[in-house]
Backbone as numpy.savetxt, mean C-alpha at the origin, in Angstrom:
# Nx Ny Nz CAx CAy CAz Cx Cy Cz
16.49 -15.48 -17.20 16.00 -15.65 -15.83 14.86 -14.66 -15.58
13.94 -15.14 -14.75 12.98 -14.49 -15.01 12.83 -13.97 -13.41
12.62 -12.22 -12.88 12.87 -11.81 -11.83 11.54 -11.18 -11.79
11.35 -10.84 -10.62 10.01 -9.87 -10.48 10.21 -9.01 -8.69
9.51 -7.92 -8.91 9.40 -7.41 -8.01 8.40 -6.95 -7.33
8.23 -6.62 -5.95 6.89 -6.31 -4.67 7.58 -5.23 -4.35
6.08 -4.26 -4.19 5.93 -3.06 -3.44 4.71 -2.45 -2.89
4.33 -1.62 -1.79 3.05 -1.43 -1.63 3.52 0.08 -1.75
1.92 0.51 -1.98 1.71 1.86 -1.67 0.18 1.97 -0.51
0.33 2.97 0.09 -0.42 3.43 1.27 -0.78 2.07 2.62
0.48 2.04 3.06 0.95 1.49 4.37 0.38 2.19 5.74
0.98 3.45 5.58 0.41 4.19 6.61 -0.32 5.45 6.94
-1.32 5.27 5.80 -2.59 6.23 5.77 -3.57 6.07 6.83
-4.27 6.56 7.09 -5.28 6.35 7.99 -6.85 6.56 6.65
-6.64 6.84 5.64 -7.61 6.58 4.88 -7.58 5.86 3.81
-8.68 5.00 3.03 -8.28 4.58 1.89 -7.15 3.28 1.96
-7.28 2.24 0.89 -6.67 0.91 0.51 -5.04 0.74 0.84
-4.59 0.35 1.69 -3.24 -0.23 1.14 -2.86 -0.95 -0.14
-2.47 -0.56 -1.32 -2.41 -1.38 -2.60 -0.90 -1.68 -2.54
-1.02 -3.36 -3.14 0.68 -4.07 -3.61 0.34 -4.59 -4.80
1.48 -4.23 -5.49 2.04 -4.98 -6.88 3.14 -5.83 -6.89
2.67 -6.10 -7.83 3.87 -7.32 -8.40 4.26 -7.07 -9.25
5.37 -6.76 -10.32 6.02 -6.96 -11.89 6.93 -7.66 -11.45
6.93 -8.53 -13.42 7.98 -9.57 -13.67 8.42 -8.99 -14.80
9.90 -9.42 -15.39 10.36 -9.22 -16.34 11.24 -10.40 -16.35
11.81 -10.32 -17.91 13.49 -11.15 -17.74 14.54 -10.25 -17.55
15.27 -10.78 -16.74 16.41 -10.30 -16.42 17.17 -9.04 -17.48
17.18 -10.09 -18.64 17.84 -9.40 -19.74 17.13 -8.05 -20.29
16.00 -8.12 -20.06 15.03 -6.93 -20.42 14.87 -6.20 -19.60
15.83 -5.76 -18.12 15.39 -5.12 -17.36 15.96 -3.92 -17.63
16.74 -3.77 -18.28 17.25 -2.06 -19.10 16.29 -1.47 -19.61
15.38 -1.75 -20.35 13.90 -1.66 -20.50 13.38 -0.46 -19.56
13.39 -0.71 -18.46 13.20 -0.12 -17.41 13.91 1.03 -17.33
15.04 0.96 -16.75 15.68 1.68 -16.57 15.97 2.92 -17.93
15.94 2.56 -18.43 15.98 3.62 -20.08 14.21 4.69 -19.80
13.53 3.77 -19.49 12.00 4.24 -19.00 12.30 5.54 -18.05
13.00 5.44 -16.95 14.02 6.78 -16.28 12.90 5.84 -14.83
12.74 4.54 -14.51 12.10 4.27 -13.30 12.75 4.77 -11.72
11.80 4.73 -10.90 12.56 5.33 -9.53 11.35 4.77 -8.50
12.23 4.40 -7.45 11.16 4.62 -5.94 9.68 5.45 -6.37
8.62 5.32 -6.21 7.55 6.07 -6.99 7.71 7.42 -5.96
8.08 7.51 -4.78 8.37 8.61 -3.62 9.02 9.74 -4.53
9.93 9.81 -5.24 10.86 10.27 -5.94 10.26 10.91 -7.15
9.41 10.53 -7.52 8.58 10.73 -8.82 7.34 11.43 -8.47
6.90 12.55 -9.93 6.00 13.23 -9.15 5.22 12.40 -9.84
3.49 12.93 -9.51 2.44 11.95 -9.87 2.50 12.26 -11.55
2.45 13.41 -12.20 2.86 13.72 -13.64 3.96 12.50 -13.67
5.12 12.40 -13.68 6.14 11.36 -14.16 5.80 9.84 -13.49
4.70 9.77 -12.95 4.38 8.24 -12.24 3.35 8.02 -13.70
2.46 8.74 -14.03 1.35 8.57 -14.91 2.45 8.71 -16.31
2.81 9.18 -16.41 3.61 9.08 -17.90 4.45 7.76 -18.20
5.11 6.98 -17.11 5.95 5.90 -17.25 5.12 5.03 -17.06
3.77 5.27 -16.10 2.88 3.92 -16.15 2.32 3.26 -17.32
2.26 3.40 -18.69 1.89 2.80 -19.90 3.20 2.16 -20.35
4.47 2.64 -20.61 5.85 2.21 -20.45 6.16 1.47 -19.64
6.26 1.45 -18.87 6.12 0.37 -17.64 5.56 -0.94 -18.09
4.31 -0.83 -18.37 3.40 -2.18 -18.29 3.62 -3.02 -19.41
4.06 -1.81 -20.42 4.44 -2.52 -21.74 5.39 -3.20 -21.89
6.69 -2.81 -21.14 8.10 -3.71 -20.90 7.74 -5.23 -20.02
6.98 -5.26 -19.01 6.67 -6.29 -18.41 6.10 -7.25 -18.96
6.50 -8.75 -18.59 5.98 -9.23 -18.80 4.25 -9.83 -18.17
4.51 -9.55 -16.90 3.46 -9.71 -16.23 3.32 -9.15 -15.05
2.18 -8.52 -14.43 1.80 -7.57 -13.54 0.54 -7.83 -12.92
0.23 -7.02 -11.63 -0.66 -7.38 -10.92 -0.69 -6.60 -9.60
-2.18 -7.09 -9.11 -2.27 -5.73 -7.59 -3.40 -6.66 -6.90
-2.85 -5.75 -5.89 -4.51 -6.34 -4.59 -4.63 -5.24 -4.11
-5.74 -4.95 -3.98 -6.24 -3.69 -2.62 -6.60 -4.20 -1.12
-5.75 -3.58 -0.07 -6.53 -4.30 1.05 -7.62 -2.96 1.50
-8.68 -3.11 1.78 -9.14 -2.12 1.84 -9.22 -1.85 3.91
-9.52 -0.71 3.92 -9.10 -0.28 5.47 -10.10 -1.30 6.63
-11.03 -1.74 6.14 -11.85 -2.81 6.97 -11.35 -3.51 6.84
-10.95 -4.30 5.82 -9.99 -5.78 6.06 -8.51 -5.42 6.70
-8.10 -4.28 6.62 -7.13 -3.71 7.42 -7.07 -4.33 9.28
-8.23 -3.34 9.46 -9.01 -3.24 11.10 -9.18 -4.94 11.19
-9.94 -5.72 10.54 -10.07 -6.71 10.97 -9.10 -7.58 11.65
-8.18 -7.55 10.59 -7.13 -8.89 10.45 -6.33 -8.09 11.05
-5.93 -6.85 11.39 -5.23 -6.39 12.93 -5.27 -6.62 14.35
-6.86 -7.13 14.36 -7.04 -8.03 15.73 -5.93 -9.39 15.74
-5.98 -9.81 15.37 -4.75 -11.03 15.69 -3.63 -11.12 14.45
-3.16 -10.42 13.98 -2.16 -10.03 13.00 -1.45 -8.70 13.00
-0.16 -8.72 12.92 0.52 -7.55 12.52 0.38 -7.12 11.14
0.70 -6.31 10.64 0.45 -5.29 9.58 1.60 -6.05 8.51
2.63 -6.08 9.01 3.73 -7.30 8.20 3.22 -8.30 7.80
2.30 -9.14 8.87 2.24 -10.26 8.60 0.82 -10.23 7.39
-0.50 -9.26 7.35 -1.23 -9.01 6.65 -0.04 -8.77 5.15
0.47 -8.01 5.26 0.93 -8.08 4.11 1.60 -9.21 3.31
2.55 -9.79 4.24 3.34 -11.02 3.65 2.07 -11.89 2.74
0.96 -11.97 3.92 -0.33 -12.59 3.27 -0.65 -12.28 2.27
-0.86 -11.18 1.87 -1.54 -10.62 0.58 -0.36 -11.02 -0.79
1.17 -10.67 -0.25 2.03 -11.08 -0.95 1.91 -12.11 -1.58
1.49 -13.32 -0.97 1.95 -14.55 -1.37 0.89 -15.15 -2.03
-0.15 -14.41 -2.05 -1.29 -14.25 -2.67 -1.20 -13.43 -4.34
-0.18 -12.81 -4.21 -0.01 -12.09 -5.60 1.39 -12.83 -6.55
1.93 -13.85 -5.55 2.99 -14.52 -6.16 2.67 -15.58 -7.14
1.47 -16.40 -6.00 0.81 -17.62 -6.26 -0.11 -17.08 -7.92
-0.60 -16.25 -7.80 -1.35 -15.81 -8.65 -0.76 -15.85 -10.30
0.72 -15.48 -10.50 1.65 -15.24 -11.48 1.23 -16.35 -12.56
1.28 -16.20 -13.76 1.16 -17.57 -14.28 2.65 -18.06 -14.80
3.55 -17.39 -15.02 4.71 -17.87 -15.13 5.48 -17.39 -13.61
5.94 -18.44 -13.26 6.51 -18.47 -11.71 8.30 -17.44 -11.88
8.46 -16.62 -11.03 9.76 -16.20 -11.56 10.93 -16.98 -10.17
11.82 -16.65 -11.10 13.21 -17.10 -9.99 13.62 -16.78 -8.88
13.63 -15.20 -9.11 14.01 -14.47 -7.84 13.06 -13.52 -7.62
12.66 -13.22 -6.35 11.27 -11.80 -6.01 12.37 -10.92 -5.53
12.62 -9.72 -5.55 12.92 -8.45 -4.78 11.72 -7.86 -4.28
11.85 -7.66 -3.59 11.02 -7.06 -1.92 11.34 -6.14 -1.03
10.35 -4.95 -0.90 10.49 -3.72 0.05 10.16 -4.12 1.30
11.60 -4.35 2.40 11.03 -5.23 3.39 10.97 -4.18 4.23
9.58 -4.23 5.32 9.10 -3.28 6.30 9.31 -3.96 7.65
9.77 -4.84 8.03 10.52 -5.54 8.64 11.99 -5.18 9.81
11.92 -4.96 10.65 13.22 -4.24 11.30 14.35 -5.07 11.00
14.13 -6.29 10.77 15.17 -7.51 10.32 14.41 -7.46 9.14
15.39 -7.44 7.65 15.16 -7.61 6.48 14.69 -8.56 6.03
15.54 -9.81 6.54 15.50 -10.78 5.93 13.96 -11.76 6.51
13.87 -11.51 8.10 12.44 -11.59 8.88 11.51 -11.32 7.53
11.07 -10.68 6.67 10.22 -10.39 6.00 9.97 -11.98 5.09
11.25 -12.05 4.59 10.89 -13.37 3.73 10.53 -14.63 4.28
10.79 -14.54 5.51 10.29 -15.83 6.23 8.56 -15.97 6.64
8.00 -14.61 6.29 6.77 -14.32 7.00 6.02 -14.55 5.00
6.90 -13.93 4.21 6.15 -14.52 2.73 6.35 -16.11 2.09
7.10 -16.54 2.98 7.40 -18.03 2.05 6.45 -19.07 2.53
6.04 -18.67 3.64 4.71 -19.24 4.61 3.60 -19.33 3.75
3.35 -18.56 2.63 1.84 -18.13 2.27 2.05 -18.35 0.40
3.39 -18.70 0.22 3.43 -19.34 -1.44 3.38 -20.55 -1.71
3.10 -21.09 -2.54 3.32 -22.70 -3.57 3.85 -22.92 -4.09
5.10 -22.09 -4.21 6.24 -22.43 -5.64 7.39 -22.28 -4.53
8.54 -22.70 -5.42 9.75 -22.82 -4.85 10.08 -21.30 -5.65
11.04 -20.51 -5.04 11.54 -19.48 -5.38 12.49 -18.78 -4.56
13.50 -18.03 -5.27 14.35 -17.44 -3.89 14.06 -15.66 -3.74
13.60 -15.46 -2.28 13.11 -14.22 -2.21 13.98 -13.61 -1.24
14.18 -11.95 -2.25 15.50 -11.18 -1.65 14.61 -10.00 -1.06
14.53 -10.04 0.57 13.98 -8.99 1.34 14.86 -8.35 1.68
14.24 -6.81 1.26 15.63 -5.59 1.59 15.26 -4.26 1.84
16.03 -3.61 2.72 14.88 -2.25 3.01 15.94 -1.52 1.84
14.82 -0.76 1.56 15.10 -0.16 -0.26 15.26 -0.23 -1.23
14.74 -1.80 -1.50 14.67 -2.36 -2.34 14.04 -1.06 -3.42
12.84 -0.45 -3.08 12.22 0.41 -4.08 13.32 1.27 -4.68
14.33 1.27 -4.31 15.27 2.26 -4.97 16.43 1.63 -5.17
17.09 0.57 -5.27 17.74 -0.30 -5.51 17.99 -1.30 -6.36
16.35 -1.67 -6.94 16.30 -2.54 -7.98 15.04 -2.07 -9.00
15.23 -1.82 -10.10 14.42 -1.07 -11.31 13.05 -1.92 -11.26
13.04 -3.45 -11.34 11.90 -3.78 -10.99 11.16 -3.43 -10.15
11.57 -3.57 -9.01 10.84 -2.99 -7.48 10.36 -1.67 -8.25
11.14 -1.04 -8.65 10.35 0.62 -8.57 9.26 0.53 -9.66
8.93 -0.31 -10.42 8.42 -0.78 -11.21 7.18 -0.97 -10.47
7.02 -1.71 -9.45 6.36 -1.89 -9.12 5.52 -0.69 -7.82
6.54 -0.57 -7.58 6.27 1.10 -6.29 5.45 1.71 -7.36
6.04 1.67 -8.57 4.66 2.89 -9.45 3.39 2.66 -9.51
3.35 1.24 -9.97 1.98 0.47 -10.08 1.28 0.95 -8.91
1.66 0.53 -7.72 0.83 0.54 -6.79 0.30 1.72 -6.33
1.25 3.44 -6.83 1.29 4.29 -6.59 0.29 4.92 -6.68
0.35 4.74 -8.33 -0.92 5.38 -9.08 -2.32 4.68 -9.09
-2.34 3.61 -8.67 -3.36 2.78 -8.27 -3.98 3.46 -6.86
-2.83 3.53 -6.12 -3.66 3.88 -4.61 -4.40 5.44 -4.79
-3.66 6.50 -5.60 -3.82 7.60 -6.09 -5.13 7.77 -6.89
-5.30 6.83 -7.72 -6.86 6.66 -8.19 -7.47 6.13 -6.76
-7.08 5.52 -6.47 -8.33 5.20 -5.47 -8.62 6.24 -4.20
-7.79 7.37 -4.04 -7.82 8.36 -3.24 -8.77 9.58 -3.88
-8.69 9.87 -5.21 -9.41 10.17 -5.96 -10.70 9.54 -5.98
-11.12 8.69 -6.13 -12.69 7.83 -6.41 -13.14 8.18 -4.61
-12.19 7.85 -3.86 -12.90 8.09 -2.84 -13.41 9.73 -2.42
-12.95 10.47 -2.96 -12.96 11.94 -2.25 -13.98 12.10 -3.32
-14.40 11.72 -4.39 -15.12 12.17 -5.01 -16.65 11.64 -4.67
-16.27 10.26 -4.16 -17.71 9.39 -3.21 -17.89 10.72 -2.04
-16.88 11.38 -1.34 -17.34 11.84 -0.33 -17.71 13.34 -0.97
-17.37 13.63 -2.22 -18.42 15.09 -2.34 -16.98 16.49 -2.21
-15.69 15.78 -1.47 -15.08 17.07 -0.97 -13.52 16.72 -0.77
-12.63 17.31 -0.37 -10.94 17.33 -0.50 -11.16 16.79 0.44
-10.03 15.72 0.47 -10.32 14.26 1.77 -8.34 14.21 1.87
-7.40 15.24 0.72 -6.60 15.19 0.96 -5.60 14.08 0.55
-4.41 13.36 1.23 -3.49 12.28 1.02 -3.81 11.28 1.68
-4.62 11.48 2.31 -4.85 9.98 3.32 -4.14 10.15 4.63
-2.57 10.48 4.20 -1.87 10.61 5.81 -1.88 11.40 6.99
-1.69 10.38 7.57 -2.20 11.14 9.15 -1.80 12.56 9.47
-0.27 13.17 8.61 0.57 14.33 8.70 -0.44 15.70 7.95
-1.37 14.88 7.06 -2.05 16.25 5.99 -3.20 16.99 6.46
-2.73 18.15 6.71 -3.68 19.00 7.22 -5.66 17.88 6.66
-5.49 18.44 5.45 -6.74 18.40 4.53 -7.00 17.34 5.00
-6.14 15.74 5.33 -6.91 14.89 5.61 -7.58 14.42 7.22
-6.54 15.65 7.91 -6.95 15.75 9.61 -8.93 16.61 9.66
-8.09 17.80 8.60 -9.64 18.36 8.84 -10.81 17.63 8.24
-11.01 16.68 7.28 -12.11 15.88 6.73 -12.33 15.14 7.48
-11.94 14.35 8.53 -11.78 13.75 9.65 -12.15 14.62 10.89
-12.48 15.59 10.99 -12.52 15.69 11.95 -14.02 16.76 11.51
-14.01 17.09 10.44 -15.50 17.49 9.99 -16.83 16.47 9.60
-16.10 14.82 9.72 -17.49 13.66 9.80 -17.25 13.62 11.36
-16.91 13.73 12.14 -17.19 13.67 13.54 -17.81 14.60 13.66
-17.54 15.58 13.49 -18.73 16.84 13.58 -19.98 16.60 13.22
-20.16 16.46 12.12 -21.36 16.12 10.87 -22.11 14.76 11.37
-21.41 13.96 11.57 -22.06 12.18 11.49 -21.65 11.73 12.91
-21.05 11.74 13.37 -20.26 11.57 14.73 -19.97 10.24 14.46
-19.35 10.08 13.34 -18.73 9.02 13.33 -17.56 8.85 12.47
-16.76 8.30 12.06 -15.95 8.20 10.78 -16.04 7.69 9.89
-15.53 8.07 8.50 -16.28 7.53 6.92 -15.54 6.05 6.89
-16.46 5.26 6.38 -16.33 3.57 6.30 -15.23 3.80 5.76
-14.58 4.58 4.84 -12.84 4.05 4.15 -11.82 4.87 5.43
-12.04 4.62 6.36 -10.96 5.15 7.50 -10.60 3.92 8.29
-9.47 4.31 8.30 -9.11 2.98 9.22 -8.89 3.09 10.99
-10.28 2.24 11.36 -10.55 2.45 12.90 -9.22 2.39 13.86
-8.52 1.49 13.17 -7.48 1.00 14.46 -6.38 1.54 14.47
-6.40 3.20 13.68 -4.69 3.67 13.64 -5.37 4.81 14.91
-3.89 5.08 15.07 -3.90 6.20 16.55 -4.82 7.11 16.03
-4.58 7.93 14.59 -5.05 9.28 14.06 -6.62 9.29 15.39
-7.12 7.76 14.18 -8.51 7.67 14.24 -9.32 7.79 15.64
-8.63 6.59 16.46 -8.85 6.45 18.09 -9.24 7.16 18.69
-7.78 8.26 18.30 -7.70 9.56 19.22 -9.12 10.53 19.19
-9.45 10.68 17.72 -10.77 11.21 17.48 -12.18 10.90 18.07
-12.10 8.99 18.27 -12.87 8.33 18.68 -13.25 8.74 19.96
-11.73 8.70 20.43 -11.98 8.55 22.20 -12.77 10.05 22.39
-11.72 11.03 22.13 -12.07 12.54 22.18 -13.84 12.50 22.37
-14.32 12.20 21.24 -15.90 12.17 20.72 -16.52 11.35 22.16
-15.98 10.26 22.58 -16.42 9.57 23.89 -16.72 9.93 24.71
-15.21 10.66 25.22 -15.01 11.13 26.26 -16.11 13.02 26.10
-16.34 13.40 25.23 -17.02 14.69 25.49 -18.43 13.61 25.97
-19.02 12.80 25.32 -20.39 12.38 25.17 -20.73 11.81 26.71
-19.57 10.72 27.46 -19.35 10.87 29.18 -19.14 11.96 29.82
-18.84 13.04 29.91 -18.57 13.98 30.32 -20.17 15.00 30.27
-20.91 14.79 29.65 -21.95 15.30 29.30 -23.22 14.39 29.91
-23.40 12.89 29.58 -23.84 12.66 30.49 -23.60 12.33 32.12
-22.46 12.87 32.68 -22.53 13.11 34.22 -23.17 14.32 34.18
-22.84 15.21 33.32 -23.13 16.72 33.45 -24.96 16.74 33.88
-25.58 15.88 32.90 -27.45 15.83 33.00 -28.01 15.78 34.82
């Protein structure tokens, strides 16, 4: 039987790509994995994410990713939830598979679990039965399989970007010092925010408005 699993990495950054993967395996080969020492990629440091990622890819049979990048983020947030962007992209990485698997396991972000699979079965072409579950990433060896992929993927791409910008740009999340102050040193600098930021999270707004509201405040002042 042939199973596969979904996971994203960088959901709720305010900088840089949301990336999802996909791995498939057979069933029977999923010890494979697990002998590999796989985990939730959260759990794993980036040293043990990069060491199992060649192991990983090699046990699979088939694998795969999308980047959404933070503009197609902003966009498709005007009339879409963040679930539902994703389910999209999902079913987009299902369709893609060239051997179709049986069952998907799925990290559902979903307050109702099972709500998740109804929002991905909308956007596939194959018949398949899909198991939405919150923790899935730590529950089923595939899934974490896939939490890695996406991990170290988003991680390079946090890297390529800080290196486009010249300087420590940090984790992306809204909580990291390093990535509050790079953010808040292109408002200074550019008075604006760097194209890989994503306009429509609070972090950003808040910065936005702030920057507004001094620039009204200044012209009543004239």
């Amino acid at each position: 039987m042939l199973i596969a699993g979904i996971d994203e990495a960088g959901r709720g950054p305010v900088l840089g790509p949301m990336v999802l993967a996909v791995a498939s395996i057979e069933k029977s080969q999923e010890e494979l994995l697990i002998e590999i020492g796989v985990k939730d990629s959260k759990l794993l440091t980036k040293n043990q994410r990069e060491e199992q990622l060649g192991p990983i890819k090699k046990a699979l049979l088939e694998f795969a990713t999308i980047k959404i990048s933070p503009l197609e983020i902003d966009s498709l947030r005007t009339w879409k939830s963040l679930n539902e962007i994703e389910a999209m992209r999902i079913g987009a990485l299902l369709n893609g598979l060239k051997e179709k698997p049986e069952i998907v396991f799925i990290d559902s972000p979903d307050i109702k679990q099972e709500n998740f699979g109804k929002r991905i079965k909308k956007y596939i072409n194959f018949e398949t039965i899909l198991r939405t579950e919150h923790k899935a990433d730590i529950n089923y060896p595939i899934v974490s399989a896939a939490s890695i992929i996406a991990k170290t993927e988003r991680d390079s791409a946090i890297a390529e970007l800080a290196e486009k910008a010249g300087c420590t740009i940090g984790s992306g999340y809204p909580h990291d010092p390093e990535t509050i102050c790079f953010l808040n040193d292109c408002m200074k600098k550019n008075n604006q925010l760097p194209d890989f930021a994503r306009k429509t999270w609070q972090t950003s707004q808040g910065m936005l408005d702030k920057k507004f509201q001094k620039k009204l405040a200044g012209w009543k002042n004239d």
